[in-house]
N, C-alpha and C positions, 0 to 999 in steps of 0.2 A: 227753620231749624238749623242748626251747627252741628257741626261733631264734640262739642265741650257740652253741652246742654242734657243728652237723655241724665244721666247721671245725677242733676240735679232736680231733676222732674219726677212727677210719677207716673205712670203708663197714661193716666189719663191727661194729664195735664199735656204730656207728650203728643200725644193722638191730636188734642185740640191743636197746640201748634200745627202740625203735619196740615189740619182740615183750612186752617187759615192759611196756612202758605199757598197751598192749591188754590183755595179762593182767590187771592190777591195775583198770584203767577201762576196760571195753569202749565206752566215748561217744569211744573215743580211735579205734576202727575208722576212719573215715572220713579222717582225716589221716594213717594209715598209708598205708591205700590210693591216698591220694595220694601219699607219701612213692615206694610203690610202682612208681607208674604212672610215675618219672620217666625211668625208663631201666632195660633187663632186668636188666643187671647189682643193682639195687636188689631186684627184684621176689627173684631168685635169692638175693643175700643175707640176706632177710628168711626166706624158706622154710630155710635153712640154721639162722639163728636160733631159728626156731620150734620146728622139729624138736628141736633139742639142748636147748631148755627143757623141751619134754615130756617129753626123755627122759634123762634128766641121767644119767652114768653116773660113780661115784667115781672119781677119777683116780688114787686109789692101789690101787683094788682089785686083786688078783690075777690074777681072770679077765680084765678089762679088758687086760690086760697080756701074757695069754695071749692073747688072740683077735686083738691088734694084731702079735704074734708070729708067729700062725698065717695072718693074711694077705698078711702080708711073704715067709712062707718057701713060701707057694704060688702058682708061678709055673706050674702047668700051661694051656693056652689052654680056652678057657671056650667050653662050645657056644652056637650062638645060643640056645637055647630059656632055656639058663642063664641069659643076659644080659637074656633079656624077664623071666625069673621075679624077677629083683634090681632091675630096672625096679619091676614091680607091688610089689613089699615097698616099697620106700621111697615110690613115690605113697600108698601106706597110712600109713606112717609119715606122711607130710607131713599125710594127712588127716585122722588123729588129734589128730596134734599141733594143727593146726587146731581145730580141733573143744573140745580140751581148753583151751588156751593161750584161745581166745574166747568161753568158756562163761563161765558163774556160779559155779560153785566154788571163786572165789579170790578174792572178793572184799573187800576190805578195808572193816569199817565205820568206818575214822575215817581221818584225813592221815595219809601213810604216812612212813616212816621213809627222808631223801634219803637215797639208795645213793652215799656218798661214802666218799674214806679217809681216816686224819686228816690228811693233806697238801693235802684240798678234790680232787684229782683223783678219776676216774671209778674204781670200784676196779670187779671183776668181776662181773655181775649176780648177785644173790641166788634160792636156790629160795624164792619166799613162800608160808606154808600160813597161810588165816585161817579165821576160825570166823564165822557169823550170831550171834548171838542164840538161843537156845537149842538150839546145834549141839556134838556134843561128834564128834571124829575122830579117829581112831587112823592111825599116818602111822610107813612104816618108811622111814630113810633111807638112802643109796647104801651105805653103811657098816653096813646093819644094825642099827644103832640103832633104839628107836622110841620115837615121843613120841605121848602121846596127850594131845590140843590140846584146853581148857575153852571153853567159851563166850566170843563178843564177844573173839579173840584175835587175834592177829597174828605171825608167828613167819619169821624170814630165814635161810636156811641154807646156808654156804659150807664145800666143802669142798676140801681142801688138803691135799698130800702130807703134810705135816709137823705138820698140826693139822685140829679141826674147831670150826669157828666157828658158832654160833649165838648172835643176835639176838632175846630178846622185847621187840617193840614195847610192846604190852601186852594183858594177860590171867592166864590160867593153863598152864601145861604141867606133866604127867610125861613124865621122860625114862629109857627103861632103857637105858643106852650100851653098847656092843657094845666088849667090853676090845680095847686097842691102846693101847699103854704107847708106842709111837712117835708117836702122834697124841695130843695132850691136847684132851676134849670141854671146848670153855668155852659156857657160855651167858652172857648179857651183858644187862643191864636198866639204863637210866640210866647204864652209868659202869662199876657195882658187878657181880663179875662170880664165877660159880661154877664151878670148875671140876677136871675127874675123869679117869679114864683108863676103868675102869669100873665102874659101880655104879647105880644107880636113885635117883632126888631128883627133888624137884618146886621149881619157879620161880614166884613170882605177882606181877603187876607190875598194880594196878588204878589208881595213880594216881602223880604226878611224886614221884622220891627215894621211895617207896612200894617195897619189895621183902622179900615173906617168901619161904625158903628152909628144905625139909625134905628130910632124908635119911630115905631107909629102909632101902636098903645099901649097903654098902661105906664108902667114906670123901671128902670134897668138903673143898675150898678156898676159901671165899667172900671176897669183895673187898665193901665198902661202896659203894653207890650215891651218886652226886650228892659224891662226897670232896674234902674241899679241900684240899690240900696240896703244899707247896714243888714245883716240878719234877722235883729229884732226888733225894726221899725216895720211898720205895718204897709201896706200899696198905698197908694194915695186914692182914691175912689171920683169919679165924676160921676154927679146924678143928670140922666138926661129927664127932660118932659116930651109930649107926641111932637112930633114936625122936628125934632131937634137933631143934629149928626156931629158927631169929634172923629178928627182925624186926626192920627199918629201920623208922624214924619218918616219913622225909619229912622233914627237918630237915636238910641240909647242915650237917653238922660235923666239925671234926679230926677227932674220935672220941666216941665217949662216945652213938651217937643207936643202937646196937644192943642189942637183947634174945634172949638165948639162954635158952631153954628148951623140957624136954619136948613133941613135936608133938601135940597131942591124938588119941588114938583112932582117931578118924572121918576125920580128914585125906582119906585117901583115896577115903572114898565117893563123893564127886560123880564119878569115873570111871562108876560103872555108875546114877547118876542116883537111890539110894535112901540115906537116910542117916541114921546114928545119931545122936542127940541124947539127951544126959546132962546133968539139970538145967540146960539154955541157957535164955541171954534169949530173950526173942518178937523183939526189933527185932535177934539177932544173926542169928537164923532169917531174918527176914524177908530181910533183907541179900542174904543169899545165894540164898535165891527167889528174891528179882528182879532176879538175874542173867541168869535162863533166858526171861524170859518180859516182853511187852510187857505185860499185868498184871500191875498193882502191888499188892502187899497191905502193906495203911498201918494201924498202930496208930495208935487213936483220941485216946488218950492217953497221955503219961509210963507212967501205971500201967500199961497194959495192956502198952506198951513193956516195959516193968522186968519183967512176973511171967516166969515159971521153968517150965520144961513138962520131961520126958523121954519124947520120942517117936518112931519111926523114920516117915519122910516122904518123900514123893518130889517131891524138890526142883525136878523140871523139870514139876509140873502144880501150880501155883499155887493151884483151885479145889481140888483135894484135898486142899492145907496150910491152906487157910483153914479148911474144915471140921472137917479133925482138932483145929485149934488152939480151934476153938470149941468142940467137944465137950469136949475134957479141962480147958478151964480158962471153963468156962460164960459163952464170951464168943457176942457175935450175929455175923453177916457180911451188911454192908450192900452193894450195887451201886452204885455211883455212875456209871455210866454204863458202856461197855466195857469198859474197860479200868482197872479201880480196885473193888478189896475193902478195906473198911474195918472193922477187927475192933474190937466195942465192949463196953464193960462194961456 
């Protein structure tokens, strides 16, 4: 929230922003609460807020549509005892949702991504799912779908009668998408955007116009990241098949900055945290270690950089990979203070 903003909003809209900022910065609590305390109507709007972030229910779903159904068409008078028990369910609800919406588990470690549309207005709040530092989580959403979110990630998710929007900020996701040929699943990175009706692919966005893209089944539609082109020329589209991976460069061009080819093997291991390694560099290894972990393991030099190992490791204990990497390629592992192994010839 700003101070240019209530103005443009309406209480409710207002309350939602406030319950989102708290989620994403809880250091936002206190200016809620002030927001709060300005009048009930405020305090009430925000509780409404809350609740419906915790508890996001798809608005095309079926059941959703049955249960709005089923309480339209039951008009019978409700005993009291009823009306206390609907009472205490939703003070639970609120409490949860509390509880949830101002915890620690949504935290985002980097600037987040303004919740705008491309018109610059307020578009509808995002569900956000982020990851710590060597956190990996497994995440089903209203639609059934599920993604399972890599380390140091950030991920927006808007759903819609007619489509399902997803946003990575940046990180890694798999996504297995829950078929519905009426709703097209797009996820979106920079610009450049993937998109399926249903099938399993993964998204990786670690750095600006940076976006590799693997299928493993069915069939996707990718759009180029960071693309420069006329307003009313259309993206250029790559179709992948299963096994297949394009990598963007980070280069902002026409065309011409993608690489399609075979997705290596292993791709997938980092879901369950162990991984195969088939004649790789030490510094591509390293790489991806120190994704998971505030210890860094640092080749000493070029050489030791460059040589070639085949080994299975587990990517999220860093002292573990040092060791292995020393035994099989008769290198030392020096301590440099906490958080830093240095592998030497």
């Amino acid at each position: 929230m700003t101070d240019e903003e209530p103005g443009l909003l309406t209480l409710s809209q207002q309350a939602r922003r406030w319950a989102m900022a708290v989620r994403e910065n809880p250091a936002r609590k206190p200016a809620a609460r002030n927001w709060c305390a300005q009048s009930p109507e405020h305090q009430a709007a925000f509780d409404v807020a809350d609740a419906a972030i915790s508890n996001i229910v798809d608005p095309a779903s079926a059941r959703f549509r049955e249960r709005q159904n089923s309480h339209k068409s039951d008009s019978r008078p409700r005993r009291p005892w009823a009306k206390l028990a609907i009472a205490a369910s939703l003070a639970a609800i609120l409490l949860l949702g509390a509880h949830f919406v101002l915890g620690q588990n949504l935290r985002s470690p980097s600037a987040p991504t303004p919740i705008t549309s491309s018109d610059g207005k307020y578009d509808d709040a995002p569900l956000i799912f982020t990851t710590r530092k060597g956190e990996v989580r497994n995440i089903t959403l209203a639609d059934g779908s599920v993604v399972t979110l890599d380390t140091d990630s950030r991920l927006l998710v808007r759903m819609h009668r007619d489509r399902r929007d997803v946003t990575l900020d940046h990180g890694r996701a798999i996504f297995a998408v829950a078929h519905d040929v009426s709703r097209p699943f797009t996820v979106t990175a920079d610009g450049g955007t993937t998109t399926a009706l249903g099938t399993r692919f993964g998204v990786e966005r670690r750095a600006h116009c940076q976006m590799n893209v693997v299928l493993y089944e069915g069939r996707i539609a990718v759009t180029p990241p960071c693309e420069t082109r006329k307003p009313s020329a259309s993206a250029a589209k790559s179709y992948l098949q299963p096994g297949e991976r394009i990598r963007y460069s980070g280069t902002p061009t026409v065309t011409g900055n993608a690489v399609t080819e075979p997705a290596p093997a292993n791709d997938e291991q980092w879901t369950i945290g162990v991984k195969s390694y088939d004649d790789e560099a030490v510094n591509v290894i390293l790489a991806e270690v120190n994704l998971y972990s505030d210890v860094k393991l640092v080749a000493a030099s070029p050489e030791v950089a460059a040589m070639r190992v085949s080994a299975e490791l587990h990517i999220r204990n860093p002292e573990s990979v040092a060791k292995h990497l020393a035994r099989a390629l008769g290198l030392t592992v020096e301590n440099q203070g906490s958080d830093r192994l240095v592998l030497t010839k």
